[in-house]
The first five atom37 places (N, CA, C, CB, O) and aatype in JSON, in Angstrom:
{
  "aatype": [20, 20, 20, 20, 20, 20, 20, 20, 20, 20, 20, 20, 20, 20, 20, 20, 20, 20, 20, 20, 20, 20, 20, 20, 20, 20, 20, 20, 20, 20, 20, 20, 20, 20, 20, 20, 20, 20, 20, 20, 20, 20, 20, 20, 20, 20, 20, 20, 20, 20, 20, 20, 20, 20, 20, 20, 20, 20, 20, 20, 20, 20, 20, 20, 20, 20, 20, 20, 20, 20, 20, 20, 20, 20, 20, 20, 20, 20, 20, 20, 20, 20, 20, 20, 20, 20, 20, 20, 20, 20, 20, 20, 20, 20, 20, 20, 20, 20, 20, 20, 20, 20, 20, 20, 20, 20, 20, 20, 20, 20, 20, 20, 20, 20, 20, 20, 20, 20, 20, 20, 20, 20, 20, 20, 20, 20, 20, 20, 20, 20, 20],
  "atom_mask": [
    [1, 1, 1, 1, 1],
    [1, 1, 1, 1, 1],
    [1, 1, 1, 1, 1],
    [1, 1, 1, 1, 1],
    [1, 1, 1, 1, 1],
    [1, 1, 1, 1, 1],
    [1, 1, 1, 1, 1],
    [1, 1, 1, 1, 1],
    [1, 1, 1, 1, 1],
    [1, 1, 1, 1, 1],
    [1, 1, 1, 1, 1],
    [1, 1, 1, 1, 1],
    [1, 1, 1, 1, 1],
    [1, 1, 1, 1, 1],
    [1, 1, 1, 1, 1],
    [1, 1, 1, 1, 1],
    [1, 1, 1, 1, 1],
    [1, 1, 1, 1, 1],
    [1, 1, 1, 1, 1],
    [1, 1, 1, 1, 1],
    [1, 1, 1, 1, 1],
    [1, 1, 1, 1, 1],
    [1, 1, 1, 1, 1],
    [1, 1, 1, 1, 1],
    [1, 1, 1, 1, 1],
    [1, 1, 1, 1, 1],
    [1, 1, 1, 1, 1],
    [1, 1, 1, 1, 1],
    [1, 1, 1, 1, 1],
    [1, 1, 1, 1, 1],
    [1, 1, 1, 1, 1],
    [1, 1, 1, 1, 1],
    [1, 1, 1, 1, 1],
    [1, 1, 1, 1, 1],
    [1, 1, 1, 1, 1],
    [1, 1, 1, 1, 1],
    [1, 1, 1, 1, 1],
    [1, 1, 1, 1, 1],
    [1, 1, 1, 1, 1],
    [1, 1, 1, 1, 1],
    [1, 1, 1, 1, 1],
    [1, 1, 1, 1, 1],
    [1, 1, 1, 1, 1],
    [1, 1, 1, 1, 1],
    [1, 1, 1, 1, 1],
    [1, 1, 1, 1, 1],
    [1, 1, 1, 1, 1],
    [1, 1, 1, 1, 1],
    [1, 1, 1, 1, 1],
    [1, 1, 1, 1, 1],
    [1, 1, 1, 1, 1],
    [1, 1, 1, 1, 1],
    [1, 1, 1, 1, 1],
    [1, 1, 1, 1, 1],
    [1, 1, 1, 1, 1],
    [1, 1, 1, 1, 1],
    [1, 1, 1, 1, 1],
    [1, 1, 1, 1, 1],
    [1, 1, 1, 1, 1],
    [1, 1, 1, 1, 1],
    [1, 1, 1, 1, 1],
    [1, 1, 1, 1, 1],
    [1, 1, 1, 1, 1],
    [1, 1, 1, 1, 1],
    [1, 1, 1, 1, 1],
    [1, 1, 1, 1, 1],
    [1, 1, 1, 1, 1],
    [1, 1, 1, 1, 1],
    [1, 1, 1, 1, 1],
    [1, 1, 1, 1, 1],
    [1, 1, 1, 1, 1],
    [1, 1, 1, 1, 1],
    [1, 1, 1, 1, 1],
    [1, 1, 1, 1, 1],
    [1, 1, 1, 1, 1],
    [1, 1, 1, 1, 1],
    [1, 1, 1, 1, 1],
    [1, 1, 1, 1, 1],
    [1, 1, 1, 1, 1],
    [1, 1, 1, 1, 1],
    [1, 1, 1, 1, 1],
    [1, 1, 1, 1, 1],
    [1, 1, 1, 1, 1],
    [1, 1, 1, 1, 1],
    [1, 1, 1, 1, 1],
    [1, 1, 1, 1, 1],
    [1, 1, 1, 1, 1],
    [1, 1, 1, 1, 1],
    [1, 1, 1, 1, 1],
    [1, 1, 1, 1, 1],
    [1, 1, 1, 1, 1],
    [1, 1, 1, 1, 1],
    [1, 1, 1, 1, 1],
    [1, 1, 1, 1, 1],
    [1, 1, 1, 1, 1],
    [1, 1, 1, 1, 1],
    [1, 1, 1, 1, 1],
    [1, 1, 1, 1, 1],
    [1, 1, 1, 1, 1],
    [1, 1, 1, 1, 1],
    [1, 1, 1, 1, 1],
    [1, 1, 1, 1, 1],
    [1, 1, 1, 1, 1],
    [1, 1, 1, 1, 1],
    [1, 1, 1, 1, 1],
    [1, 1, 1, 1, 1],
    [1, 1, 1, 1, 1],
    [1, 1, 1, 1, 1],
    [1, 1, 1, 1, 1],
    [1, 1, 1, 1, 1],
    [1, 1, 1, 1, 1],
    [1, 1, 1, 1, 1],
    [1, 1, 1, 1, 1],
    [1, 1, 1, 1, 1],
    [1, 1, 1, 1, 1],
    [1, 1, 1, 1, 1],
    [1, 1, 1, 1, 1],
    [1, 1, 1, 1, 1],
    [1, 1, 1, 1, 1],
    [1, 1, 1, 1, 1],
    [1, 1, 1, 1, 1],
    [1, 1, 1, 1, 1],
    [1, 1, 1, 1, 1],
    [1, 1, 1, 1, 1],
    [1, 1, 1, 1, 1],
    [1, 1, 1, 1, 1],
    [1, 1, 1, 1, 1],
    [1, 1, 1, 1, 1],
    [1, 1, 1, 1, 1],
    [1, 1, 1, 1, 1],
    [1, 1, 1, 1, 1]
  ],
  "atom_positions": [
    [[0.85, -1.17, 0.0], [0.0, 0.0, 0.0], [0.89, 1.23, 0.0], [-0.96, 0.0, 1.21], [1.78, 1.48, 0.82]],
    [[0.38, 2.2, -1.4], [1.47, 3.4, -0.69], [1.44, 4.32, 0.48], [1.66, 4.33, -1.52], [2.43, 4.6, 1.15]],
    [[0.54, 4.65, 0.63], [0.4, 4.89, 2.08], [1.25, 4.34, 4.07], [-0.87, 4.44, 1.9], [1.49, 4.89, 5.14]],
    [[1.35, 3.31, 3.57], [2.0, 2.28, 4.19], [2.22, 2.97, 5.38], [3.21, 1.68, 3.51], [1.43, 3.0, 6.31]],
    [[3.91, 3.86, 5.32], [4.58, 4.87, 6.08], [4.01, 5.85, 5.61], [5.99, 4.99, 6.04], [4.73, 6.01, 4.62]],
    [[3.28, 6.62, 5.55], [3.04, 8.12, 5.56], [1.84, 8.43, 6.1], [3.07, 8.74, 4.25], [0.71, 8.56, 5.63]],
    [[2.38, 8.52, 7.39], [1.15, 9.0, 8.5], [0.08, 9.94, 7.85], [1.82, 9.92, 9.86], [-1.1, 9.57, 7.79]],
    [[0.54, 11.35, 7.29], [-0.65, 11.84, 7.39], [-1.3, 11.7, 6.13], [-0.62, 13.12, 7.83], [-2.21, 12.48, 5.85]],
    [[-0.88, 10.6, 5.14], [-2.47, 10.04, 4.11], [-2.93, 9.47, 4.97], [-2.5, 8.97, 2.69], [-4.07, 9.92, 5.11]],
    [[-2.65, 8.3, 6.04], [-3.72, 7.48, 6.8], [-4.37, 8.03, 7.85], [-3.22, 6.35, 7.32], [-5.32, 7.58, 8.49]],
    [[-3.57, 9.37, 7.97], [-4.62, 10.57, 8.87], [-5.87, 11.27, 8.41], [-3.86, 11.82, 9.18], [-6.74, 11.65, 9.2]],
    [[-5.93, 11.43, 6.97], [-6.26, 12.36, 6.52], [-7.5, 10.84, 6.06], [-5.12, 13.47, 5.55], [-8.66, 10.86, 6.49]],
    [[-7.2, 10.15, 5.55], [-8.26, 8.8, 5.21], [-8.79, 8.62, 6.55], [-7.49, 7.19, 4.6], [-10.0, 8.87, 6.48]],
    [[-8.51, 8.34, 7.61], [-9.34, 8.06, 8.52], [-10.31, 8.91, 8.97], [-8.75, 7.74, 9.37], [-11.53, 8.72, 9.07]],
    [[-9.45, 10.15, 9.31], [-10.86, 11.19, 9.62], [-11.98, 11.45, 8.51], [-10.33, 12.76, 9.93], [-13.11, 11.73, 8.9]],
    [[-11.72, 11.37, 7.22], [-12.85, 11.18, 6.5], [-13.82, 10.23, 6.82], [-12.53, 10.96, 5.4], [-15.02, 10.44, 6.94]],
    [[-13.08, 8.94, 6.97], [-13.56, 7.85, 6.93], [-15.02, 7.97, 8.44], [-12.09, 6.7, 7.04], [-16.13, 7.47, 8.55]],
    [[-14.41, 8.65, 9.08], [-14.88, 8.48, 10.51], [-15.64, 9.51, 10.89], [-13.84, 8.34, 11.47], [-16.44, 9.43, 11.81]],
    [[-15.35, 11.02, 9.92], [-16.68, 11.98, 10.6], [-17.96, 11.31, 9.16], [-16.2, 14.5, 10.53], [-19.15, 11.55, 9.3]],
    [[-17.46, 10.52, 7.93], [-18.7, 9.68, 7.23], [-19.54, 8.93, 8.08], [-18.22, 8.66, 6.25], [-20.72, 9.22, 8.28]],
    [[-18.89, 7.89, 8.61], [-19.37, 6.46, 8.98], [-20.53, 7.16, 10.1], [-17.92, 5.19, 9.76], [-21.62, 6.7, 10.46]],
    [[-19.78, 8.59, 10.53], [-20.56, 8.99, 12.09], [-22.17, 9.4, 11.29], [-19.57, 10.81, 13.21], [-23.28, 9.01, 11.65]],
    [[-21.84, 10.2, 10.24], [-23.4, 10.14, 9.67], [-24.19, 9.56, 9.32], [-23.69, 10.48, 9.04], [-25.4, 9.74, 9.46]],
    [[-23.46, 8.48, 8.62], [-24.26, 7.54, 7.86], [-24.86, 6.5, 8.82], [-23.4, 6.86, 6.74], [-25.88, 5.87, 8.57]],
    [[-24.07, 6.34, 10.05], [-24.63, 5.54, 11.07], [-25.56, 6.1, 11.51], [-23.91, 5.19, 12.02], [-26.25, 5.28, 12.12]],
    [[-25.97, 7.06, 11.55], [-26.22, 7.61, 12.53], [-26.96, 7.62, 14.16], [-26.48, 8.11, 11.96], [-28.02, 7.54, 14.79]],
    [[-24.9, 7.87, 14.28], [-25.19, 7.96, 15.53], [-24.73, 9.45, 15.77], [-24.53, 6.83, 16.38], [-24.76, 9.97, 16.88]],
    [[-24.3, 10.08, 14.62], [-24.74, 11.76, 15.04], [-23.68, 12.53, 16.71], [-27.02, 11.61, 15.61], [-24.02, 13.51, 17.37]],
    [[-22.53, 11.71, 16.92], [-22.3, 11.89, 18.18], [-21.35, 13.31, 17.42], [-21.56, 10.42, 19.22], [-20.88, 13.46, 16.29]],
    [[-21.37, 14.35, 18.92], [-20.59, 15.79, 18.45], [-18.99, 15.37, 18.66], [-21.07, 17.37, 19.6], [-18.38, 15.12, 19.7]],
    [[-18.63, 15.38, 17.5], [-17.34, 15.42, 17.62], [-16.63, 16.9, 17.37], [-16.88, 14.4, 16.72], [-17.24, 17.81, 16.81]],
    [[-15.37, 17.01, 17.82], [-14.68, 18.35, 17.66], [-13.53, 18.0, 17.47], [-14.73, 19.33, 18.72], [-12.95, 19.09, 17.46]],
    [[-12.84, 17.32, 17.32], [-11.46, 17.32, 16.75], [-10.62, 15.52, 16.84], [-10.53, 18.65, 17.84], [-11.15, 14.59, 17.46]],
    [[-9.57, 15.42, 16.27], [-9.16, 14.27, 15.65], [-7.9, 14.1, 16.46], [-9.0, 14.36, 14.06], [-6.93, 14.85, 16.34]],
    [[-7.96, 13.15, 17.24], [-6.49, 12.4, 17.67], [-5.71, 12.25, 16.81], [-6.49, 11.11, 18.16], [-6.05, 12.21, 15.62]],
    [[-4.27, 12.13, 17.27], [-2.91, 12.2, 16.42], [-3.46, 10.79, 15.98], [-1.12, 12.39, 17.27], [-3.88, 10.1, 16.91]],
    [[-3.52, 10.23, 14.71], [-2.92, 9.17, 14.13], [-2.11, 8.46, 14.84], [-2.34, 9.47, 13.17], [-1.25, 9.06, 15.48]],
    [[-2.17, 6.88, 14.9], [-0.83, 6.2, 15.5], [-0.78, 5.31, 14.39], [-0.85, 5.41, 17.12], [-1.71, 5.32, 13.58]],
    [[0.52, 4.28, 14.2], [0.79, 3.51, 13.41], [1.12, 2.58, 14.41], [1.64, 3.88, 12.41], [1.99, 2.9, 15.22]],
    [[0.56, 1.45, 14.48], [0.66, 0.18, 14.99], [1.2, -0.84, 14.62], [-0.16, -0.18, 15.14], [0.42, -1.53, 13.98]],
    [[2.24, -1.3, 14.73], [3.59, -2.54, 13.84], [3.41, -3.82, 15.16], [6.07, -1.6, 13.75], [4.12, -3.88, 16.17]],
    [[2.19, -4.86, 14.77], [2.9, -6.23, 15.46], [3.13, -7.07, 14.84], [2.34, -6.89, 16.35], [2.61, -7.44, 13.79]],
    [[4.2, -7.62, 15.61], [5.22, -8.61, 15.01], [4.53, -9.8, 15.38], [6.81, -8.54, 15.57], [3.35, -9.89, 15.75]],
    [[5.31, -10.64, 15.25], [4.7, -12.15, 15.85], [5.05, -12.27, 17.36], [5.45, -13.6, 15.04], [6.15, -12.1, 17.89]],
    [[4.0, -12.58, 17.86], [3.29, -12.24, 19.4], [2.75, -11.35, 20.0], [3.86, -12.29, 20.22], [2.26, -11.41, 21.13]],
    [[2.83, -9.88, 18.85], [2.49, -8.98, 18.94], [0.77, -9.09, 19.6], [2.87, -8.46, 17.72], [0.33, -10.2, 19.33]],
    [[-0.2, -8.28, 20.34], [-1.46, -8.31, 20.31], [-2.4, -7.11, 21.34], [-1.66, -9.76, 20.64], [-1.77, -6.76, 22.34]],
    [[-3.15, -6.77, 21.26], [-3.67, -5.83, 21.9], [-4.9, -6.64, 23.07], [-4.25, -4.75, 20.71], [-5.73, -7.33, 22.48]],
    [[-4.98, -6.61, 23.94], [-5.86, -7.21, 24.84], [-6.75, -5.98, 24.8], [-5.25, -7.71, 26.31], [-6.65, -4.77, 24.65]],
    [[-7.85, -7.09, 25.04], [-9.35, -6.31, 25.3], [-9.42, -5.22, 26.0], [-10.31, -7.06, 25.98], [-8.69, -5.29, 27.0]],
    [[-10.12, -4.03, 25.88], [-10.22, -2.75, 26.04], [-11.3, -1.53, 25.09], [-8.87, -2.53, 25.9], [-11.77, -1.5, 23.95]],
    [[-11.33, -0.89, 25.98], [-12.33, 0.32, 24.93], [-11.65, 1.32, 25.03], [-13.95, 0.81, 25.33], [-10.61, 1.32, 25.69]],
    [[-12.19, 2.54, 24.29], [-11.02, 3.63, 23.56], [-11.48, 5.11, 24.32], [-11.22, 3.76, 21.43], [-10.86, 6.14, 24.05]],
    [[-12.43, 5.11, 25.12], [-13.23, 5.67, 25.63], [-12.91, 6.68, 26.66], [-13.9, 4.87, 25.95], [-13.28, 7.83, 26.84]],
    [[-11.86, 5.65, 27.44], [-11.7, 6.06, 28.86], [-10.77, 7.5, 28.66], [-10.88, 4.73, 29.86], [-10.82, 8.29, 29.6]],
    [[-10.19, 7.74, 27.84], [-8.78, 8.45, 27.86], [-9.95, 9.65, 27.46], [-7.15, 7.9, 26.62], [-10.85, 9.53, 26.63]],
    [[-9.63, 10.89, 28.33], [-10.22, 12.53, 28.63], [-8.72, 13.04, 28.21], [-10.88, 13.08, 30.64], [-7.59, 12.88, 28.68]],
    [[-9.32, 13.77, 27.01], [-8.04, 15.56, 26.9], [-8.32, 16.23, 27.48], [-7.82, 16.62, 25.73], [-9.4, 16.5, 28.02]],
    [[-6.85, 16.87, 27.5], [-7.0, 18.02, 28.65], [-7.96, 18.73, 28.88], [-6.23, 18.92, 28.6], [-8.45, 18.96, 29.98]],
    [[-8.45, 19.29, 27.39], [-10.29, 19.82, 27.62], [-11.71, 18.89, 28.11], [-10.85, 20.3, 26.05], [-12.86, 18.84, 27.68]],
    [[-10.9, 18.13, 29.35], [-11.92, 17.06, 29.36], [-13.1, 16.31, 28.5], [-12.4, 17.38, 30.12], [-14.18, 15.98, 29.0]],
    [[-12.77, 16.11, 27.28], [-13.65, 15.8, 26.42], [-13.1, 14.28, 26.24], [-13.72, 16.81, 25.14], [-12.09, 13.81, 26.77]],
    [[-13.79, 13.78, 25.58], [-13.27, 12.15, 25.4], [-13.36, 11.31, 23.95], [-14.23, 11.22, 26.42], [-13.69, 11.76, 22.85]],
    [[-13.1, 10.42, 24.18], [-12.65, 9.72, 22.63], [-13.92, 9.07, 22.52], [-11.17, 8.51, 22.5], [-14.33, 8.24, 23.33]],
    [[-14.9, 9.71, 20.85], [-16.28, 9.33, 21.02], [-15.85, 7.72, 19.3], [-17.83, 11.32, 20.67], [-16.31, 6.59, 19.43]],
    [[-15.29, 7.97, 18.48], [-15.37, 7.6, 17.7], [-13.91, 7.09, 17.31], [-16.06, 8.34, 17.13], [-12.94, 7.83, 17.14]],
    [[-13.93, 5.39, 17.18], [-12.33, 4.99, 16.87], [-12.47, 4.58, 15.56], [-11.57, 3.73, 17.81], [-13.59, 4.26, 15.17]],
    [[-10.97, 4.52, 14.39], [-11.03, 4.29, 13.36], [-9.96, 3.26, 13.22], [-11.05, 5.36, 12.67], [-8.98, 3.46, 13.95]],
    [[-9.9, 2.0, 12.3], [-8.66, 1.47, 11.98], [-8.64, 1.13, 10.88], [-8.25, 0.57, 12.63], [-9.41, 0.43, 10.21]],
    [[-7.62, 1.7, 10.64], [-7.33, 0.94, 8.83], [-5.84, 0.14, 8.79], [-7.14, 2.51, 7.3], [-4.69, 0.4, 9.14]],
    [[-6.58, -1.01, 8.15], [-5.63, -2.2, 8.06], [-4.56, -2.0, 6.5], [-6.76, -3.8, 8.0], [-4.83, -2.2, 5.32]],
    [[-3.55, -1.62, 7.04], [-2.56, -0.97, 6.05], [-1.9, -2.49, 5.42], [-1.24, 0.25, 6.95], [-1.89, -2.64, 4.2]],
    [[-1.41, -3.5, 6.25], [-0.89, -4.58, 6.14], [-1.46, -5.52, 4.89], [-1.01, -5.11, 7.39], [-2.68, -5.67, 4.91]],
    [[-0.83, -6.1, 3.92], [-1.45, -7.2, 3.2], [-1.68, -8.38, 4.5], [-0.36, -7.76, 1.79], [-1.05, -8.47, 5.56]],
    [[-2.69, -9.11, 4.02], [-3.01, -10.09, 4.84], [-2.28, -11.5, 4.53], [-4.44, -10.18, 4.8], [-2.35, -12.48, 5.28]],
    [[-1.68, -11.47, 3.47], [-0.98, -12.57, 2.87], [0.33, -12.29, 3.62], [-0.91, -12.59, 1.16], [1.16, -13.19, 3.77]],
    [[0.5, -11.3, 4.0], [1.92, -10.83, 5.14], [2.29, -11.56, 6.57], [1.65, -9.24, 5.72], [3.42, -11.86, 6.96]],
    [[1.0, -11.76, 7.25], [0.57, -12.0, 8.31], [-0.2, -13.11, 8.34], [0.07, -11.08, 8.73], [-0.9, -13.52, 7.41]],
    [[-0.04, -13.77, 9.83], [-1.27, -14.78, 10.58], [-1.62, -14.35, 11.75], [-0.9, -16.27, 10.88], [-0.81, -13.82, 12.52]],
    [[-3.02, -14.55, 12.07], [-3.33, -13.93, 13.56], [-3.76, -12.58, 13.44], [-2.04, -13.91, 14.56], [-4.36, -12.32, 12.4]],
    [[-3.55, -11.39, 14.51], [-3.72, -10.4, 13.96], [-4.8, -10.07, 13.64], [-3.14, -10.33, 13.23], [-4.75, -9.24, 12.73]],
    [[-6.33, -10.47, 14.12], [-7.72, -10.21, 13.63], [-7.8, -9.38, 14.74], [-8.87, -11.45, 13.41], [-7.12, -9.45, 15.77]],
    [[-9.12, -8.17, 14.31], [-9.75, -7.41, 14.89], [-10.99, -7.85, 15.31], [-9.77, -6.48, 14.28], [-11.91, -8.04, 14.51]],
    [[-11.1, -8.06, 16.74], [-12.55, -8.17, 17.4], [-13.27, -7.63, 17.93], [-12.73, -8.7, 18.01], [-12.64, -6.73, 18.49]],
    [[-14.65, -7.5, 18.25], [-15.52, -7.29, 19.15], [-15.89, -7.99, 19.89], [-16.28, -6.97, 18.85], [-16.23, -9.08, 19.41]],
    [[-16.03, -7.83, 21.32], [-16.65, -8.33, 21.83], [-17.9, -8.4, 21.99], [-16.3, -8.25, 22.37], [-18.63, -7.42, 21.89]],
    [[-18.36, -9.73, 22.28], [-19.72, -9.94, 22.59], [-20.38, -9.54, 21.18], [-20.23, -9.05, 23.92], [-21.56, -9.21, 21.23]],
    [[-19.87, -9.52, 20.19], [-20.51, -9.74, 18.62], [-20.6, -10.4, 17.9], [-20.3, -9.32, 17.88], [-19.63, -10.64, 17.19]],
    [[-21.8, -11.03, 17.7], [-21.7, -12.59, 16.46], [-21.08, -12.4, 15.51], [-22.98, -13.18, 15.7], [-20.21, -13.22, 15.22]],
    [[-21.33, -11.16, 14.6], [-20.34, -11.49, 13.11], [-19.31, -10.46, 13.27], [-21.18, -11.25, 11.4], [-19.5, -9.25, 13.4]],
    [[-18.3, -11.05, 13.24], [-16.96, -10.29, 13.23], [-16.25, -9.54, 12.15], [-16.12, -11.1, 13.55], [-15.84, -10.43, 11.4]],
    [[-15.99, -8.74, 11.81], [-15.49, -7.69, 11.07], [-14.33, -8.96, 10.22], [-14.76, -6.17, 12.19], [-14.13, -10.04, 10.77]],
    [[-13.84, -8.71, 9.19], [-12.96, -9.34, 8.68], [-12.09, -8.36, 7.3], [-13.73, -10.68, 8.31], [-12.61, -8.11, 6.21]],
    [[-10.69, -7.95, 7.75], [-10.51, -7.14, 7.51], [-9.76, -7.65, 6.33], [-10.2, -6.41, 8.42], [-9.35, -8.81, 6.25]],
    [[-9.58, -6.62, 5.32], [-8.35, -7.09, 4.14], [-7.47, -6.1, 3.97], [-8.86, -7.42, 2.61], [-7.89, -5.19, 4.69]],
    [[-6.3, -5.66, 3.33], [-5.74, -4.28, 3.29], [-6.56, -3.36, 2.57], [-4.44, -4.24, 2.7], [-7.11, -3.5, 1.48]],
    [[-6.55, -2.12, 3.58], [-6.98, -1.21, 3.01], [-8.55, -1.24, 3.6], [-6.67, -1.34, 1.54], [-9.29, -0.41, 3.07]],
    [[-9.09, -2.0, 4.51], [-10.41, -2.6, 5.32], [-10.65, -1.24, 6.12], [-10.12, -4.18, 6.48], [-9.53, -1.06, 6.6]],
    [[-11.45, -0.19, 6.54], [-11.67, 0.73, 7.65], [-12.92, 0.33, 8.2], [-11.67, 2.21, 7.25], [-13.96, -0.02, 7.63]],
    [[-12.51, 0.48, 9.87], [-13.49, 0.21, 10.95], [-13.9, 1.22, 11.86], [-13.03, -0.75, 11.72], [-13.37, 1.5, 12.94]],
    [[-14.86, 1.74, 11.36], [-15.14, 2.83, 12.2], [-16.48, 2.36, 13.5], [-15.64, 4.16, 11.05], [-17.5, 1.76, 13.15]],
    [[-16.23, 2.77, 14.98], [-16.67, 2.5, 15.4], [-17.1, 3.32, 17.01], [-16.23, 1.58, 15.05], [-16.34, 4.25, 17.28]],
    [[-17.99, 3.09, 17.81], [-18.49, 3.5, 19.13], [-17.21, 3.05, 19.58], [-19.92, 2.87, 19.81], [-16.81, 1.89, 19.4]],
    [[-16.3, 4.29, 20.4], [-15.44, 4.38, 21.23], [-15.2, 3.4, 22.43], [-15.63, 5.44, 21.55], [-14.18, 3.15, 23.07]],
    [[-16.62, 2.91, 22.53], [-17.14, 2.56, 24.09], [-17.15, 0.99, 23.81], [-18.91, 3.31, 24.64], [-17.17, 0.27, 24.81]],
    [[-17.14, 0.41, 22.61], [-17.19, -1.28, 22.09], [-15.85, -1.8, 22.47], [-17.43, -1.57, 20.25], [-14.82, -1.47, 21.89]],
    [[-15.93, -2.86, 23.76], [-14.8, -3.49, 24.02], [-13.98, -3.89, 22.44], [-15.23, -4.8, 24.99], [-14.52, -3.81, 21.34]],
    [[-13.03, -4.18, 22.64], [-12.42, -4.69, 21.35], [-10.87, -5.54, 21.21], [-12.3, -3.4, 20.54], [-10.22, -5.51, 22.25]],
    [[-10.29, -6.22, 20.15], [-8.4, -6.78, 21.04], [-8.14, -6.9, 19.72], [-7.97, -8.63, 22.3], [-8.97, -6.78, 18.82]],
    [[-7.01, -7.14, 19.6], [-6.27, -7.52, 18.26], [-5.69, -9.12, 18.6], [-4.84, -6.27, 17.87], [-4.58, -9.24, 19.12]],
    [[-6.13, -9.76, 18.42], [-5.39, -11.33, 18.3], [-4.03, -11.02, 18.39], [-5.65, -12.26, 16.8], [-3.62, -9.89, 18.12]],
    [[-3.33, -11.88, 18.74], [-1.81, -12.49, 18.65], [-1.33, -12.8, 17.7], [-1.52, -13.49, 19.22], [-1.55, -14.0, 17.52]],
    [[-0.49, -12.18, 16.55], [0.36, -12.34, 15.48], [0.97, -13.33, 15.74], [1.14, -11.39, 15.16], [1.83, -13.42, 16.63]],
    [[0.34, -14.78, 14.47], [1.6, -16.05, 14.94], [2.81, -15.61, 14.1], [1.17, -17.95, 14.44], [3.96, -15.59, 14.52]],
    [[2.45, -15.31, 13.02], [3.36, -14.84, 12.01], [3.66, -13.84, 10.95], [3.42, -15.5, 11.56], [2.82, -13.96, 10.06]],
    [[4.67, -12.73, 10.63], [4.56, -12.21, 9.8], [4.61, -10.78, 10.58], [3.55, -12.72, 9.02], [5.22, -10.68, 11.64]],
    [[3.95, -9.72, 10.0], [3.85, -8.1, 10.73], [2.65, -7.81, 10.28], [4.98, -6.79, 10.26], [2.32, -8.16, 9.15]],
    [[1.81, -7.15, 11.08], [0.96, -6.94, 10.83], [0.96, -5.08, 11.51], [0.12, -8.15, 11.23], [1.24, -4.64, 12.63]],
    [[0.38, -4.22, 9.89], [0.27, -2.74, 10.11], [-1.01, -2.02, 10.06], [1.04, -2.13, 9.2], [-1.82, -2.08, 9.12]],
    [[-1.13, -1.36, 11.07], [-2.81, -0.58, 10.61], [-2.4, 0.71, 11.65], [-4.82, -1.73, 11.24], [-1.58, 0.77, 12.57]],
    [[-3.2, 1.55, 11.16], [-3.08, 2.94, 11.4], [-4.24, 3.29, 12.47], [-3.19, 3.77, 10.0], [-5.22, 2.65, 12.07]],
    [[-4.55, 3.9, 13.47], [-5.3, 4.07, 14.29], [-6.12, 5.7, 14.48], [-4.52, 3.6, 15.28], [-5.2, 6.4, 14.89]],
    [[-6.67, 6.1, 14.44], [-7.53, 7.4, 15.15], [-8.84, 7.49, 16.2], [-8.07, 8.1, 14.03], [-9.8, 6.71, 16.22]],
    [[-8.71, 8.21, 16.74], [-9.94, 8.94, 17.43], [-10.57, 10.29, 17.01], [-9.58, 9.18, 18.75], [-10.0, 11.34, 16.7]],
    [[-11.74, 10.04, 17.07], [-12.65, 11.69, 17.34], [-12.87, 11.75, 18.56], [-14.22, 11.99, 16.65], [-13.17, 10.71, 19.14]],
    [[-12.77, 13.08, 19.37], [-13.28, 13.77, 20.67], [-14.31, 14.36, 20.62], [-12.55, 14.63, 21.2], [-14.62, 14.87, 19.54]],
    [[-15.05, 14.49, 21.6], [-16.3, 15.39, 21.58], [-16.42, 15.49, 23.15], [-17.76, 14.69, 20.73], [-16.0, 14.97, 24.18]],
    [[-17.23, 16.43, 22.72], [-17.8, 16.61, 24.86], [-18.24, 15.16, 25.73], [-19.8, 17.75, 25.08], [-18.7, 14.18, 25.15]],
    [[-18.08, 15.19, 26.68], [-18.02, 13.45, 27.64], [-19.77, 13.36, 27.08], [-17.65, 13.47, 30.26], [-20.54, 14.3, 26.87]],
    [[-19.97, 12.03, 26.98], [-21.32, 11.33, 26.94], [-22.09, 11.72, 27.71], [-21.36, 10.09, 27.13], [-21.46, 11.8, 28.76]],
    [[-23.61, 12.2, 27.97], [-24.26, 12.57, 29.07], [-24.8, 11.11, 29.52], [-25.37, 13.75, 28.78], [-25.48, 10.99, 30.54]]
  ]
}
């Protein structure tokens, strides 16, 4: 993917991706501004344990309403390495170039890389705390 290394195309794709998905879902939540981009590299054993994206308040006490991931990695690269939800029957199944936009607040993990590297790019939207 060209994008691969260059943070701010997968910055600039996600927040599209993610003030869309917020309409079209609508779930209409107020967002006001866009977390730094991260780039996420796991290796084999690499994995993210279960968690929501939620908890973390900026300094303007506002909080992370809307997470995005785009799976930068070919999948023929990698084993393992799936994106979950919890407590959801059909599971997302990602390919390169796959975006997941989603409620901040949805537990979620990245499987354990048996093999290979696996890359995806990460964001948040903030908005005022949930009433």
């Amino acid at each position: 993917v060209v994008f691969q290394d260059n943070l701010s195309t997968a910055a600039c794709i996600l927040d599209r991706y993610i003030r869309a998905a917020n309409a079209a879902a609508g779930w209409n939540f107020d967002i006001t501004f866009a977390e730094s981009t991260q780039i996420g590299r796991y290796a084999k054993g690499g994995f993210y344990d279960w968690h929501v994206d939620e908890d973390l308040l900026s300094e303007n006490n506002e909080q992370r309403k809307l997470s995005g991931v785009l799976l930068l990695s070919d999948t023929s690269e990698f084993k393992g390495g799936e994106f979950k939800f919890k407590d959801i029957k059909d599971q997302p199944v990602m390919e390169q170039g796959s975006i997941i936009v989603f409620p901040s607040f949805l537990k979620h993990t990245v499987t354990p890389v048996t093999s290979g590297k696996r890359i995806s790019a990460v964001s948040w939207m903030h908005g005022p705390k949930f009433k």
